[in-house]
C-alpha positions as CSV (number, residue, x, y, z in Angstrom):
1,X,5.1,26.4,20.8
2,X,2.1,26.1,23.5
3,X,2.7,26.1,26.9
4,X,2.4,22.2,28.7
5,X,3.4,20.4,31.6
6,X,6.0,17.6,31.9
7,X,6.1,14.3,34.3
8,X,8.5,11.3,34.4
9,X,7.2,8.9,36.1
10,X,9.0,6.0,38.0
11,X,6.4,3.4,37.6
12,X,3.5,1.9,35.3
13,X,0.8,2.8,37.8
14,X,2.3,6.7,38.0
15,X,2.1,6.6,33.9
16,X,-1.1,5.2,33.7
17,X,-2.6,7.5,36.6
18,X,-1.0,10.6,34.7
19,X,-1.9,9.3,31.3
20,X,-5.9,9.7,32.5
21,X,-5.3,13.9,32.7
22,X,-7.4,15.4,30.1
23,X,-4.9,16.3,27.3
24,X,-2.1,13.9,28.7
25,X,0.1,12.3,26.0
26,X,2.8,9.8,26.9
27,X,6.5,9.7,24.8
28,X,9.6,7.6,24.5
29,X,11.9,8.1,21.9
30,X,9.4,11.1,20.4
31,X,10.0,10.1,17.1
32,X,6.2,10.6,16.0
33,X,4.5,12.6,18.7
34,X,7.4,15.6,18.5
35,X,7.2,16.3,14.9
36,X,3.4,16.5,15.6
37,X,3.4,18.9,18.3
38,X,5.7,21.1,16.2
39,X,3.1,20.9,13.0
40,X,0.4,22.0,15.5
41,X,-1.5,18.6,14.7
42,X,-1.1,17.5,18.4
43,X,-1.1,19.9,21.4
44,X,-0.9,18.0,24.6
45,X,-1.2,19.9,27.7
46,X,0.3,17.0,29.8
47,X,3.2,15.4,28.6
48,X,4.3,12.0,30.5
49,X,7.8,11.0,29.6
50,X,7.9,7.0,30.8
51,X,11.5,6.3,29.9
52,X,12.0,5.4,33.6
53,X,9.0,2.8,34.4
54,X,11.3,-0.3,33.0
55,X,9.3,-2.1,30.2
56,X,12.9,-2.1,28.3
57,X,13.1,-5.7,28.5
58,X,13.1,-8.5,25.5
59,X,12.4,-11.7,28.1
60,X,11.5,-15.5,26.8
61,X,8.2,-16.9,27.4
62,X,7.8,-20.1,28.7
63,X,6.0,-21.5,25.3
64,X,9.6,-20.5,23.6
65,X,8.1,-17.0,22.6
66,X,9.5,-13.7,23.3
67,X,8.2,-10.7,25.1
68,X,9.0,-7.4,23.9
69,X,8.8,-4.5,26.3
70,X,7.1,-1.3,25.5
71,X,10.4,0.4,25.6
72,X,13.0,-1.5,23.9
73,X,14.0,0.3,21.1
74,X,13.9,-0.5,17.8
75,X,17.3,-0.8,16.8
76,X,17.9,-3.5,20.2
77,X,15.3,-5.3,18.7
78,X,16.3,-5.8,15.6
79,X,19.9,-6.7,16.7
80,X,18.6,-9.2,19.3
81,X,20.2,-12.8,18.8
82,X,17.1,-14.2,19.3
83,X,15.2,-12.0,17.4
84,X,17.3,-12.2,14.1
85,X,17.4,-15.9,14.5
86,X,13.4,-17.2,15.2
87,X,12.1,-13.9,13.7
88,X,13.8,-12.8,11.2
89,X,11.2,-11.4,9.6
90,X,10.8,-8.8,12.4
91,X,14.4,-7.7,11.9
92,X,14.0,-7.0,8.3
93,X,11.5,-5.1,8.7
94,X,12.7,-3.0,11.5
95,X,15.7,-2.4,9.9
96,X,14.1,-1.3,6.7
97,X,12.2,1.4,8.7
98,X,13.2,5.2,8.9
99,X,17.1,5.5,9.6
100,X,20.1,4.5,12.1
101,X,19.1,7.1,14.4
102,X,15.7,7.1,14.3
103,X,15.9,3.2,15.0
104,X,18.0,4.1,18.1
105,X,15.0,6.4,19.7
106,X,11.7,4.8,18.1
107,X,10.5,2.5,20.7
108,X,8.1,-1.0,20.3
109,X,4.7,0.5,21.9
110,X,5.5,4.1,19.4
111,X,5.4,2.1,16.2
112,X,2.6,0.6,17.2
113,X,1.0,3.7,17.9
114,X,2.6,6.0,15.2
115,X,0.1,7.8,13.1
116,X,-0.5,8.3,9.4
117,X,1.9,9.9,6.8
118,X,-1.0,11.2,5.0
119,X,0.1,14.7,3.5
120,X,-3.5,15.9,4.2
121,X,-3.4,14.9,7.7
122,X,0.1,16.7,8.2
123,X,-1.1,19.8,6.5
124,X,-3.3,21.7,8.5
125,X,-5.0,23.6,6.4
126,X,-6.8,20.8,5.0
127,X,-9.5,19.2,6.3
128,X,-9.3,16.0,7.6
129,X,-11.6,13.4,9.7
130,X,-8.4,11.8,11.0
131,X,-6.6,15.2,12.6
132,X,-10.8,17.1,13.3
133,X,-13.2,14.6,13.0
134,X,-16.1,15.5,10.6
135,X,-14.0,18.0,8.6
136,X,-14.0,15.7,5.7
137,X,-11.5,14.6,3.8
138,X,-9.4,16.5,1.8
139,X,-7.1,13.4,0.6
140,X,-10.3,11.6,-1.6
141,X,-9.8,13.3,-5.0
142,X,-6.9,14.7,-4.1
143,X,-3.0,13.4,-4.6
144,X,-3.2,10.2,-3.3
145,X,0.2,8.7,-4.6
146,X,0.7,6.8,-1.3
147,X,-2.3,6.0,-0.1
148,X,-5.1,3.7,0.5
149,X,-6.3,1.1,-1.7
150,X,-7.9,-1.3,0.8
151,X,-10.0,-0.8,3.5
152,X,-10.8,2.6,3.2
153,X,-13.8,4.8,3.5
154,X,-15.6,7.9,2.6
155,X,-14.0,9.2,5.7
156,X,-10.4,8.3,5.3
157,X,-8.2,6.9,2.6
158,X,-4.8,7.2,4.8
159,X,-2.1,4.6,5.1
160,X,-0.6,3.0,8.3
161,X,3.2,3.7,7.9
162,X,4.7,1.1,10.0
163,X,7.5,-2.2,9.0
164,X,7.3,-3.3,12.2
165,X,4.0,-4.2,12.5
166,X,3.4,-6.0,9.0
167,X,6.2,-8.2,10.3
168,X,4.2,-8.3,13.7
169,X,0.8,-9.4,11.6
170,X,2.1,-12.0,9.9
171,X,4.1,-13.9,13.2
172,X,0.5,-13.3,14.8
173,X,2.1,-10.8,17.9
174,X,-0.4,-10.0,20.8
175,X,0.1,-6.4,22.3
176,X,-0.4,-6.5,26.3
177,X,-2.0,-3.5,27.8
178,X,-2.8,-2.0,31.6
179,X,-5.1,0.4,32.7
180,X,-6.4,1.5,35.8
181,X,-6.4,-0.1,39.2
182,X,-3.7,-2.8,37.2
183,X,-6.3,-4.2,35.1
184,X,-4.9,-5.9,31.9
185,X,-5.9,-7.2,28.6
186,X,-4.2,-8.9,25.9
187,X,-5.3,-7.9,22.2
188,X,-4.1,-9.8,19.1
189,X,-1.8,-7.9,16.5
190,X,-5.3,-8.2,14.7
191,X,-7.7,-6.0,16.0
192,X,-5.4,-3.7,17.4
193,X,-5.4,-1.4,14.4
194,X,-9.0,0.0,13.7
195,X,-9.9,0.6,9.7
196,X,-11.2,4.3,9.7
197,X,-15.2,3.9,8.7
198,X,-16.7,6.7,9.8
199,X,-14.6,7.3,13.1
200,X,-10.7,7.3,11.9
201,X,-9.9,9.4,14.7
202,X,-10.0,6.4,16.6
203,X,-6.8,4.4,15.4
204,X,-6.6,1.3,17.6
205,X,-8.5,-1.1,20.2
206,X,-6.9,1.0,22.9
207,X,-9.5,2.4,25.7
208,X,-8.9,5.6,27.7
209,X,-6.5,5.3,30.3
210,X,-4.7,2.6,29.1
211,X,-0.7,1.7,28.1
212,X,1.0,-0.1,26.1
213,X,3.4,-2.7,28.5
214,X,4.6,-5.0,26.1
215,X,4.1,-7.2,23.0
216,X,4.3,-10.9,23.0
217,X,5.6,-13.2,19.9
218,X,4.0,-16.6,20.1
219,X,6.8,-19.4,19.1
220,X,8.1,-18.9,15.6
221,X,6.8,-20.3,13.0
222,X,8.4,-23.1,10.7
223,X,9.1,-22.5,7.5
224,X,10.9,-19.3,5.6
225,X,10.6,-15.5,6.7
226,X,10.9,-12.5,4.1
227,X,10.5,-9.1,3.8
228,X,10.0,-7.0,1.1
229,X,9.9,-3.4,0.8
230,X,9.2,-1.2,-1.9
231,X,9.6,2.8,-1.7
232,X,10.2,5.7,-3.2
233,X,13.5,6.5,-2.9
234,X,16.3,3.4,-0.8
235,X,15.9,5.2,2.7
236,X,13.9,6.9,5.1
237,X,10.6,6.4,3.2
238,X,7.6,4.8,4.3
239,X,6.4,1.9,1.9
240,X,4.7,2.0,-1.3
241,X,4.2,-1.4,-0.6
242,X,5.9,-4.0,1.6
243,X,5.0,-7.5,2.3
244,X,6.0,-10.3,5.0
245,X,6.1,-14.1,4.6
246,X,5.9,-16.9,6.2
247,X,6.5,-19.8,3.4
248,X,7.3,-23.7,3.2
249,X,8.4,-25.8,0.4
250,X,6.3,-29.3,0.1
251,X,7.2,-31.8,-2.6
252,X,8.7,-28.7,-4.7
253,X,5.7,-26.6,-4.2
254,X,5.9,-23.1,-2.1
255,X,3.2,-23.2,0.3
256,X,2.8,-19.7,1.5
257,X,1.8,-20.2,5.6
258,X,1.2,-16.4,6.3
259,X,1.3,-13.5,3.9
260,X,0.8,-9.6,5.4
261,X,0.9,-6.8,3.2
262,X,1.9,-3.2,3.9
263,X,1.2,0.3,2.4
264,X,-2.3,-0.4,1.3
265,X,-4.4,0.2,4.0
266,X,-4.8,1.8,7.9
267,X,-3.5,-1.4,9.4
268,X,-1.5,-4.3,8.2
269,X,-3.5,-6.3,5.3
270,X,-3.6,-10.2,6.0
271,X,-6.5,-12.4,4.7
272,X,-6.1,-15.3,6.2
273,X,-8.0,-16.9,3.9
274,X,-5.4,-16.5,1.0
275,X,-3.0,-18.9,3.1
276,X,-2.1,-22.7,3.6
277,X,-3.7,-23.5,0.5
278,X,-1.9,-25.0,-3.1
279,X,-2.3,-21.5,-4.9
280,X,0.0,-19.7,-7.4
281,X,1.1,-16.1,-7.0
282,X,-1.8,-15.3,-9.2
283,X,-4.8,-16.8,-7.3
284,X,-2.7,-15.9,-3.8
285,X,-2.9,-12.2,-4.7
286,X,-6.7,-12.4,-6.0
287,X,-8.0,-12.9,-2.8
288,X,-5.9,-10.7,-0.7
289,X,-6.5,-7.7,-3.2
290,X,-10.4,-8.3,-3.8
291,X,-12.5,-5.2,-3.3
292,X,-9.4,-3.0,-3.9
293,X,-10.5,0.5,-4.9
294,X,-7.6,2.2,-6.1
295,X,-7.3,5.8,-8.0
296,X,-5.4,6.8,-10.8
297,X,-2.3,7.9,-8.4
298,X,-2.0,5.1,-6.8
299,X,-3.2,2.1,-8.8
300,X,0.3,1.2,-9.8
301,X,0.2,-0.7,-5.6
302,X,-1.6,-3.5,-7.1
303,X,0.2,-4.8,-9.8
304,X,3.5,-4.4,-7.7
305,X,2.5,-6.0,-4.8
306,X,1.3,-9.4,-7.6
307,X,4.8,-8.6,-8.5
308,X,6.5,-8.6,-5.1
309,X,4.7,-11.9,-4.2
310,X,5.5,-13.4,-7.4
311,X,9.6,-12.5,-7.1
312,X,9.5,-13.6,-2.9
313,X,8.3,-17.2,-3.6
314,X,10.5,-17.6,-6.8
315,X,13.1,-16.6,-3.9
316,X,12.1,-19.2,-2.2
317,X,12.1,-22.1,-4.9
């Protein structure tokens, strides 16, 4: 174990003026950043526990949204009234992630922020852009059973592990953030999640200095959620592939409204494009899997998620 500091503080502005230390990490529940400090892939010198700034809150908006506070826990979410009844999506998903007790510690701003499952990342005698930037990358032509088919690069073929935040891609969440001096931004669920290129150290829109406070869910939207997850074993695993869905029936037609795919890429995969339009399960998956580049381990994602899609809007009929 190496040697660091500790700090609670009692207030966002304390956090975020601790969080600017050189080697200052910030943890909740712990669920993510513990197990890396014990692997020796993250060595904070600084570590800010913010369990007592508030941001614990699920609150409506005045639009008839929710907002989500950095804190709340992901097993409160999930069991919110109003969260399994507009939303129900977003419980699905949480519930199909990790276990009971990890549910009860992993907080909303932590999965957002979790990091890859890549065995190469978590190993640290391989190289790895993601854990030493320009190392390389032992993961490409290595196993890569789990990993990325989409969006990848010659830098990075890792995974984003998260339920949560497929279900937060396809109900089109915004994540609120402050920084210093109480300056804040709002960044859609969409670019907050960075695909690696050539820098997949950098993992989301975030800038120095600045904390999660909450996430906002615009109104639900009309129609039918799902959510589908397929892994490896029925618990505690992360997705092979897992898909959310926003769907309506018209005249005896499924009309898929918003589709988001997990366990293919380094952020939730939605192509907007593949939506709202009358289009099979066939021609539906065609566009959201186009420029796939799977290996022989892992080219088994893309016929299951055709097959997923196809068995969620039969569901539906």
């Amino acid at each position: 174990m190496k040697p660091f500091t500790y700090e609670r503080p009692a207030t966002t502005a304390e956090a975020i003026e601790a969080a600017a230390q050189p080697g200052a990490r910030l943890v909740a529940g712990g669920t993510n950043l513990l197990d890396l400090m014990k692997l020796g892939i993250e060595a904070p010198g600084h570590v800010i526990d913010i369990n007592r700034i508030g941001l614990d809150r699920i609150e409506a908006t005045p639009d008839g949204g929710l907002r989500i506070g950095a804190i709340v826990r992901n097993a409160d979410l999930a069991a919110d009234t109003r969260v399994r009844r507009l939303y129900p999506v977003l419980t699905r998903a949480l519930v199909s992630g990790a276990s009971g007790q990890l549910r009860n510690k992993a907080t909303t701003a932590g999965n957002l922020m979790q990091r890859t499952r890549c065995p190469y990342f978590y190993n640290t005698d391989m190289a790895c852009n993601k854990r030493k930037p320009g190392s390389g990358c032992s993961a490409i032509g290595g196993l890569t059973h789990n990993l990325a088919v989409l969006g990848a690069s010659d830098a990075c073929i890792a995974t984003h592990p998260s339920d949560m935040c497929v279900a937060l891609r396809v109900l089109d969440a915004v994540v609120e953030v402050e920084g210093a001096r109480g300056a804040k931004r709002a960044i859609p669920i969409a670019d907050f999640h960075r695909l690696p290129g050539d820098s997949p150290h950098i993992e989301t829109a975030l800038q120095p200095g600045e904390l999660i406070t909450g996430v906002v869910l615009p109104p639900p939207p009309g129609g039918t959620q799902l959510y589908r997850k397929v892994r490896d074993r029925a618990s505690y695993a992360f997705a092979n592939v897992s898909l959310a869905l926003v769907v309506r029936v018209e005249q005896g037609d499924v009309v898929v409204e918003r589709l988001a795919l997990g366990g293919l890429a380094l952020r939730p995969w939605r192509i907007e494009a593949a939506e709202r339009g009358p289009r099979n399960a066939a021609e539906i998956a065609d566009i959201v899997l186009a420029g796939a580049k799977p290996t022989a381990d892992n080219a088994y994602k893309l016929p299951l998620a055709r097959r997923m899609l196809a068995a969620a809007l039969e569901q539906v009929k």
